[in-house]
Rosetta silent file (secondary structure, phi, psi, omega in degrees, C-alpha in Angstrom):
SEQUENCE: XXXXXXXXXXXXXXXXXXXXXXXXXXXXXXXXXXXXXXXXXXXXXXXXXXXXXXXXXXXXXXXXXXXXXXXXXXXXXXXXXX
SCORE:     score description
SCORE:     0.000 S_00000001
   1 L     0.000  146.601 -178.980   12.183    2.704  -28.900 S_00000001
   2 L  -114.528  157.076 -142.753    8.914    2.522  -30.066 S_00000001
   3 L   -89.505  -10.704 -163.490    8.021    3.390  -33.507 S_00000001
   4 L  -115.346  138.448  170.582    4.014    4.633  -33.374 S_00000001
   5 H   -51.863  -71.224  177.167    2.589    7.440  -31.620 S_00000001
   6 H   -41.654  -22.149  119.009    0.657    5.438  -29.505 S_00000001
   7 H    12.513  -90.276  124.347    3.087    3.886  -28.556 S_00000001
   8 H   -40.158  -38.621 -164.194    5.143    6.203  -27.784 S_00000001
   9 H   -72.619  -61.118 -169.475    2.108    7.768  -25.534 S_00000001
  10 H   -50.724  -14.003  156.000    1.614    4.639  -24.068 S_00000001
  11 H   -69.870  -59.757 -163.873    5.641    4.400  -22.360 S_00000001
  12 H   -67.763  -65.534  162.867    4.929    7.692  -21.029 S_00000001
  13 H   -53.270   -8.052  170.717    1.741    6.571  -18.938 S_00000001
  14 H   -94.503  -17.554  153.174    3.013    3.905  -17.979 S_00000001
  15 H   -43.035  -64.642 -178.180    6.193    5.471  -16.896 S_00000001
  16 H   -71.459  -39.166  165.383    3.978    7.738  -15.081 S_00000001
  17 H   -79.894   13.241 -169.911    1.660    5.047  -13.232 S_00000001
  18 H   -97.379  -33.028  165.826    4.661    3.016  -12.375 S_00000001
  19 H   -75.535  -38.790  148.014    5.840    5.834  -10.135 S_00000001
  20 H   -45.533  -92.728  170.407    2.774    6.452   -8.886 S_00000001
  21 H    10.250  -67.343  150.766    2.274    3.162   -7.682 S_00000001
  22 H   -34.369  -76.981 -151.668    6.061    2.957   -6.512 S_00000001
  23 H   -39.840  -53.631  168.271    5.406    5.873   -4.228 S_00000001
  24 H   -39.301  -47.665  179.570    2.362    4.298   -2.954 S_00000001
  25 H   -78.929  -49.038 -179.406    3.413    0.851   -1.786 S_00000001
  26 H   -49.604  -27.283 -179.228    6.618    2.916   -0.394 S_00000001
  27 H   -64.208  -45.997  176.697    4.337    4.816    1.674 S_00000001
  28 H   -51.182  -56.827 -161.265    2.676    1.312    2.977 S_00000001
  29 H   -78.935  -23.418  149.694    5.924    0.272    4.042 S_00000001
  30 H   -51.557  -47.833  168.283    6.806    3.347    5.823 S_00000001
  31 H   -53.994  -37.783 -163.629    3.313    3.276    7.896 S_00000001
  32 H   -68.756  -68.254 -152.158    3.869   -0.995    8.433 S_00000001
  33 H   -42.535  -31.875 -142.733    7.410    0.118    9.907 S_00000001
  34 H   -78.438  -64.534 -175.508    5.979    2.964   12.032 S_00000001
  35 H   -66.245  -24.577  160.202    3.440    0.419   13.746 S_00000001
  36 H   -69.336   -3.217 -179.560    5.803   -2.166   14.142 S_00000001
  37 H   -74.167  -66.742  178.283    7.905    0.200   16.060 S_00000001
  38 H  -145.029   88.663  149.677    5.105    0.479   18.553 S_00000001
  39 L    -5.546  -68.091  153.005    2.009   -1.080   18.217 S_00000001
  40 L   -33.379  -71.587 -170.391    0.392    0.421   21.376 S_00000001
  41 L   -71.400    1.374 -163.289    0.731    4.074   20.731 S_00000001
  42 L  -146.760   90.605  178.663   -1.115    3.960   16.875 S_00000001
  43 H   -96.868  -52.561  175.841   -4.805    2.712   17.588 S_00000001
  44 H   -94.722    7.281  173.779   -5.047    5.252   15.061 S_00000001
  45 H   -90.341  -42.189  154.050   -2.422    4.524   12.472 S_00000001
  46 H   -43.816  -28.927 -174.385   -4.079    1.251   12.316 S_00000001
  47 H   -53.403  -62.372 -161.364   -7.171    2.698   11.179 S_00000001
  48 H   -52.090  -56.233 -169.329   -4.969    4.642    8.624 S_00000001
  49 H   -54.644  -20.170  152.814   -3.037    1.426    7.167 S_00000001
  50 H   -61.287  -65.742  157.531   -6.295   -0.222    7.089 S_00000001
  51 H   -43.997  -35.499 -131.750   -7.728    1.907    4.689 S_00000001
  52 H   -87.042   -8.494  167.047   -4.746    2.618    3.250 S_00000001
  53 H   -60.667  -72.552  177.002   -4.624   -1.362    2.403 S_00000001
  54 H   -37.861  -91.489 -161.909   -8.443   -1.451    1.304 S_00000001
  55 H   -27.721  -71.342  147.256   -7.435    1.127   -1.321 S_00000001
  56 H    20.018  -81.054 -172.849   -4.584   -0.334   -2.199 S_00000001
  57 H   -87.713  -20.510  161.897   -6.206   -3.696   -3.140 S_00000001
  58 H  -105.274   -0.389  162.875   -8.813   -2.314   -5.006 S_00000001
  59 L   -93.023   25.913 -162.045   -6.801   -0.440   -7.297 S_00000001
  60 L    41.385   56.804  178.526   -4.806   -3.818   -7.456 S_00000001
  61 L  -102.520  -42.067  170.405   -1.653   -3.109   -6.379 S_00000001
  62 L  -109.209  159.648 -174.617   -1.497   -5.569   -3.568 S_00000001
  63 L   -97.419  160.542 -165.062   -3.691   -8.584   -3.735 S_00000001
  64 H   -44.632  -77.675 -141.748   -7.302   -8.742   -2.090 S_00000001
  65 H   -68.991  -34.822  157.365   -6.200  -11.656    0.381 S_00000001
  66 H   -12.595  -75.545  175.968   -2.578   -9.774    1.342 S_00000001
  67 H   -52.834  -35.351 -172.022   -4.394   -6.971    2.292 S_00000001
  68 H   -74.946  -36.694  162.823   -6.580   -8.984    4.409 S_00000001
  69 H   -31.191  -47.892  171.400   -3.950  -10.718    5.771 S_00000001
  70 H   -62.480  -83.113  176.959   -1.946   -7.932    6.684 S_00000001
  71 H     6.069  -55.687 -155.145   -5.053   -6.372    8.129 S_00000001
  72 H   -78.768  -62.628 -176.981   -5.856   -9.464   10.628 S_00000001
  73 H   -15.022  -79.860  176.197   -2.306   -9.342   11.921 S_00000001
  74 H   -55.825   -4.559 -166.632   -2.121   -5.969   12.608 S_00000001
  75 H  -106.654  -56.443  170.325   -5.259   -5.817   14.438 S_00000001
  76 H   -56.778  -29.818 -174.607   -3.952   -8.822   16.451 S_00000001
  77 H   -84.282   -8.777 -168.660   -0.671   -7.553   17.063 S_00000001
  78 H  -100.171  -16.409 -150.530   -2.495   -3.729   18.379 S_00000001
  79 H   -66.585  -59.660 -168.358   -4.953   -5.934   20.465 S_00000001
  80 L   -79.399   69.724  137.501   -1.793   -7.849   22.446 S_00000001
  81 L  -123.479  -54.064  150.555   -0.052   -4.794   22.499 S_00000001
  82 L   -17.920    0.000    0.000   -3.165   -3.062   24.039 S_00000001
C-alpha cells in the first residue's frame, strides 16, 4: 500500500485510466470482429474503425505503425470484398 498521499492519489488515477483504456481497445476489438464478419456490408464501419484507430494511436494506446497497419488491411480487405 502506498504510504504518501500522492501516492495514494496517484493508484486511484491510474486505476481509473487503466479501465478507461481497457474499455477502449475492447471496443476496437468488437468493431475489428464486426468487419471481419462481413467486410462488404460496413463501407461505413470502416470509416468508424479508422478513426477510431487514428485516436487510438494518438492517445498512445496502440502504436502509430499498428494503427496504420491495421488501417491498410482493412481497406484492402473492404476493396476485395467490394
Amino acid at each position: 500500500m502506498p504510504q504518501h498521499k500522492g501516492a495514494v492519489r496517484r493508484v486511484r488515477l491510474t486505476e481509473k485510466r487503466r479501465t478507461a483504456n481497457k474499455g477502449l481497445k475492447v471496443d476496437l476489438r468488437k468493431l475489428l470482429k464486426e468487419f471481419d464478419a462481413a467486410p462488404a456490408k460496413s463501407a461505413d464501419g470502416l470509416k468508424t474503425i479508422q478513426s477510431r484507430l487514428d485516436k487510438l494511436a494518438r492517445k498512445g494506446l496502440v502504436h502509430k505503425n499498428f494503427a496504420a497497419n491495421k488501417k491498410s488491411k482493412l481497406a484492402r480487405a473492404a476493396k476485395v470484398a467490394a
